[in-house]
N, C-alpha and C positions, 0 to 999 in steps of 0.2 A: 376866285369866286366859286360858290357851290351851289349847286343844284340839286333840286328834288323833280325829277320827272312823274308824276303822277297819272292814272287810269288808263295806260299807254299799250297798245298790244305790241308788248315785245318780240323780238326776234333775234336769236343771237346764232349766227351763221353757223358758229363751231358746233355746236349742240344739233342744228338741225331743229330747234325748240322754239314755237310761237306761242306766249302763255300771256295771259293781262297780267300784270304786275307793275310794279315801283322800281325805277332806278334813279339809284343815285346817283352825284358825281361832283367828288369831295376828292381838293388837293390834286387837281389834274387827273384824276384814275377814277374806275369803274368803283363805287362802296355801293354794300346793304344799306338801305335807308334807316336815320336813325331817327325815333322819334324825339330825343334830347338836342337834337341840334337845330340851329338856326342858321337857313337856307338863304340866301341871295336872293333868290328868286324860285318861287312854284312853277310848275309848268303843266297844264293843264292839257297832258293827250290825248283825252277820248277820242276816239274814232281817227285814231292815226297809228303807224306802223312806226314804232322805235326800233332802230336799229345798229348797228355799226356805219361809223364813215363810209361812205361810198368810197370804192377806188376803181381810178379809170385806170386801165391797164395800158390804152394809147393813145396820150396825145401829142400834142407840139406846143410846148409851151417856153420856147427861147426863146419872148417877147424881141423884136426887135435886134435879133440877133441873127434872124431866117425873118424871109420873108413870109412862112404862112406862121409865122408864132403868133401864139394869143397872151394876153395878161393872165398869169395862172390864178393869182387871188381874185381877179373879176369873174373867171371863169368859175375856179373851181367852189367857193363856198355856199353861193345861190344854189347851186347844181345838187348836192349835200357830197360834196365830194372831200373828201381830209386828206386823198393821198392819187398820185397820179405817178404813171409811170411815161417819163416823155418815150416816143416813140422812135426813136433815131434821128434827132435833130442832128447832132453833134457825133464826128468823129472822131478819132485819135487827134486831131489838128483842134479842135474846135472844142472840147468838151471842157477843158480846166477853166478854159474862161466862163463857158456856160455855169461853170460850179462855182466861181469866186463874183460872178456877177448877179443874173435874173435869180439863181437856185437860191443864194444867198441871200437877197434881199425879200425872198418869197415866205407866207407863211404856209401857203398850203406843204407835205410835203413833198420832193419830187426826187424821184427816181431814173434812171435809164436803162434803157438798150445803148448800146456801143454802135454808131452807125460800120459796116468792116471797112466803109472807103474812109480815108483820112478827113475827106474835105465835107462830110453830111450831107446835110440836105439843104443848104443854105440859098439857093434859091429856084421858082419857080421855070426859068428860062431855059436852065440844062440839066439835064440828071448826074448822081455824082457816079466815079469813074469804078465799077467791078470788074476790070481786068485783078485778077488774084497775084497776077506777078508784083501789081503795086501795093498790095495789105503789106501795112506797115506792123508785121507781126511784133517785133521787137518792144513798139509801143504801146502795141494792141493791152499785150500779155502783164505790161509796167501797169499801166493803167487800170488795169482788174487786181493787179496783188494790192496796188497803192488805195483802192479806192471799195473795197469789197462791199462795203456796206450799202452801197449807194451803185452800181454797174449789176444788173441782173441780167443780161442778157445780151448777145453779140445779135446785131440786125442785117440781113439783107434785103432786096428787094428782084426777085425774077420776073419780069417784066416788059414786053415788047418796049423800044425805044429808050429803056434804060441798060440791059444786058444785051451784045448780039447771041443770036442762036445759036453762035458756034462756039461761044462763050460761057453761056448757063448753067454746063453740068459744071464746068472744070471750076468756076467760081463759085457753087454753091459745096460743092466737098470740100474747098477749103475754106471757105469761113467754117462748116463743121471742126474741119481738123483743126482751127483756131480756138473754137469755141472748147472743145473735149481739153486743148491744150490749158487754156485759162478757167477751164471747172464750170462753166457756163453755160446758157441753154442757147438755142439759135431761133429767133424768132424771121420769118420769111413774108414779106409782104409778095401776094400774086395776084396782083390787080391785071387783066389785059395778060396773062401768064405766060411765058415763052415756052414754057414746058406744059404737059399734060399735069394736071394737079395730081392724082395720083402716082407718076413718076415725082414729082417734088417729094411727096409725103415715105415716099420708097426709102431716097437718101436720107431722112430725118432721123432723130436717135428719140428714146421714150422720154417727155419732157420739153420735148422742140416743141414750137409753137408756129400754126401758120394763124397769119391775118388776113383780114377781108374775103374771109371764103365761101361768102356770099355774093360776089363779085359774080355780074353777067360781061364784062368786055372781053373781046377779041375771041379768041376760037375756042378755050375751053374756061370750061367753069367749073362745079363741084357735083354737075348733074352729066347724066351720060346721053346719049341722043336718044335714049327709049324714058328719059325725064326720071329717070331713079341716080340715087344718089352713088358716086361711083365706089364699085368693090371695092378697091385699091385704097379708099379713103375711109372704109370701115373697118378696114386692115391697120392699117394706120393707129386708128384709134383703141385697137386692140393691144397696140403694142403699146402704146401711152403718148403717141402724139398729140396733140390739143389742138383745139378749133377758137377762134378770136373772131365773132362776128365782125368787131372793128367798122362800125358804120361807114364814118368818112362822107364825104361828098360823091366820090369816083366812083366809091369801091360797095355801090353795096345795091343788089338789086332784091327789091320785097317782092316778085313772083318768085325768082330762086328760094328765097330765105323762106318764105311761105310753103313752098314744094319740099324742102330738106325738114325743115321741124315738123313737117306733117308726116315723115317717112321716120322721123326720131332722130334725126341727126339734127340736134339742139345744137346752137353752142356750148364751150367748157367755159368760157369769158365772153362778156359783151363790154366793149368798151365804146369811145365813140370816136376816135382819130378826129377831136376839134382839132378846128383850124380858122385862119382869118377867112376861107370861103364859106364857110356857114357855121358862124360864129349866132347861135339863137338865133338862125336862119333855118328854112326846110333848105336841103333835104335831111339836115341832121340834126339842128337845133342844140340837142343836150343829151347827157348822159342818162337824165330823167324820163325825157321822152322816148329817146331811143329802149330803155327798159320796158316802155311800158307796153310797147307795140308786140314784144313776145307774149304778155299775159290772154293779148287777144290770140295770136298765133296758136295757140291751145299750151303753154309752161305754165306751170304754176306758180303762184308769188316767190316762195320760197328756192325752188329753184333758181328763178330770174333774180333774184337779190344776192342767192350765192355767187351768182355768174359777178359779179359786181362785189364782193366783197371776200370771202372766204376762197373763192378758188385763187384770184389774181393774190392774198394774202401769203399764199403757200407759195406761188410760184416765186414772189420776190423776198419769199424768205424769211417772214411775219407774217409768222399765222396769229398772233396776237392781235394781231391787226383785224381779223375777223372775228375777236371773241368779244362777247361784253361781259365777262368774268370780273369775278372783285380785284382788283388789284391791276387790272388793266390798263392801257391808256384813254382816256374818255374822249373819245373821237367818235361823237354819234351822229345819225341823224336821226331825224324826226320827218313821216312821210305823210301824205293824206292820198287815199287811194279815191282819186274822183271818178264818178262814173257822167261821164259825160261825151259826144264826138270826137275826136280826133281828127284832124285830117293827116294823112303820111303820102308822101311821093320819092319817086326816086329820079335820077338823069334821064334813064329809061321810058321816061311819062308813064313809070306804072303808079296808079295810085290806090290806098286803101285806106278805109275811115274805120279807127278805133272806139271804141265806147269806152274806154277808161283810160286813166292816166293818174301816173304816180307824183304828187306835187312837192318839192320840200318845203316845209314848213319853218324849219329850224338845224344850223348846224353849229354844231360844238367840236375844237378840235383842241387836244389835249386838255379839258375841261372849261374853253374859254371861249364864247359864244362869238360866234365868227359871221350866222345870219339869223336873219327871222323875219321872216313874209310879215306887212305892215298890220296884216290885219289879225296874227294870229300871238298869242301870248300876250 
């Protein structure tokens, strides 16, 4: 099927360029619109942001494989989302199956992190085992040559009641020294952190990735006790570590996030770590809403859409994926930027009311119309 996308303020992440124009999308790829051809369908965007696929950088989408996995096609097309990267469902035990099963059956596409324990995250009751003596390096390393296309990242988690304290350096240098070994970044979840966040960010290499670093649990967070954001973590980012809002349910408190983007430390990615505990539920709802809560935060559109598309693009190794260039893959969405309340909350009962929210309208993924809100086209 092809498409004419018409009177639509586009947005194409790689360029950094918002201009009105016409896109098309002929033959699953990005085309110049032709006036000699006949379209499937028009599509009338006034007053909406045309853009590339959204991509979440972290979910859990093992449906039924882990206990917090979601349906990724329920999830992800409403959302305007074309490409998701799960978040450390699956480890070296666990991942072929996740690939010849839900990834396989799924149209959204999906990506991963490597969880570094064998056993993932497969359920809610225990955390999975980072003593470093049991990374099954031998599999780790098979599994990244075997699968390049699709393994963008080795995962841990440093974490009160997941890692002991006397444990957390020695296991986070060596999923590093796994990661460097298999050519790969090391993404670090520090929810409730066992370490100071900027000693985490110390051991990282340029390209590592911390998540949820917005997180208010247990003794530290990404702010320092005089409420500025910590040296050690601007350091960090000088050297090219990255920053993963990573919503989530646990992990994410808006007086932090509100105090660090107001001092400029934005995120590099906003993703939304769905799960079946707040599956289009508050506190996190969607990757839509979760976006739209920085435009209020003082980011501007384009930034916050980058976060969502072009930067997560580059990290997993498609930056195509962020372009809407002729000859691309036609993975768009279609946005409506409403100015209306919000409400937003977090665990923490902090709460804060938005005036605007980014809605999808319409999403297309490799040129094949995947949604559209009932009332719109």
């Amino acid at each position: 099927m092809d498409f004419l996308i018409k009177n639509g303020t586009v947005y194409d992440p790689a360029l950094g360029r918002m201009e009105q124009r016409d896109l098309a999308l002929a033959d699953g790829k990005i085309a110049r619109p032709d006036p000699g051809r006949t379209y499937r369908q028009i599509v009338d965007a006034k007053g909406c942001i045309v853009t590339t696929g959204l991509i979440d950088y972290h979910v859990h989408y093992f449906y039924r494989g882990t206990e917090n996995g979601v349906n990724p096609d329920a999830n992800a097309f409403c959302s305007g989302i074309t490409t998701a990267v799960d978040g450390g469902s699956c480890g070296a035990g666990s991942y072929e199956l996740y690939r010849r099963s839900v990834m396989a059956m799924s149209d959204v596409r999906i990506l991963n992190y490597l969880l570094v324990a064998s056993g993932g995250q497969a359920t809610d009751q225990y955390p999975e085992n980072l003593d470093p003596a049991l990374f099954d390096e031998q599999k780790i390393l098979r599994l990244f040559r075997e699968y390049p296309d699709n393994l963008v990242a080795l995962k841990t988690r440093m974490s009160q009641g997941i890692v002991p304290a006397g444990q957390a350096e020695a296991s986070l240098r060596r999923t590093v020294e796994l990661a460097e070994k298999a050519g790969t970044r090391v993404v670090v979840h520090v929810t409730a952190p066992i370490l100071p966040l900027d000693q985490i960010a110390e051991m990282l290499r340029p390209g590592d990735v911390i998540c949820h670093i917005y997180q208010n649990r247990g003794q530290y967070s990404c702010l320092g006790q005089d409420g500025q954001v910590l040296e050690g973590l601007w350091a960090a980012r000088e050297r090219g570590v990255l920053f993963d809002a990573s919503n989530g349910r646990s992990n994410y408190d808006l007086e932090v996030c509100r105090r660090a983007v107001s001092q400029g430390f934005a995120p590099d990615v906003i993703s939304s770590d769905v799960n079946t505990s707040s599956y289009f539920l508050q506190p996190l709802h969607s990757l839509p809403r979760i976006l739209s809560k920085y435009l209020d935060f003082g980011m501007g559109l384009g930034q916050v859409l980058d976060a969502a598309t072009i930067t997560p693009a580059r990290l997993i190794g498609r930056p195509e994926l962020g372009s809407l260039a002729e000859g691309t893959e036609a993975d768009v969405c279609i946005l409506r930027l409403k100015q209306k309340a919000v409400p937003y909350e977090d665990i923490n009962q902090n709460r804060f009311e938005g005036s605007q929210v980014l809605v999808p309208m319409m999403t297309f993924k490799g040129g094949k119309c995947m949604f559209c809100q009932a009332d719109f086209c």
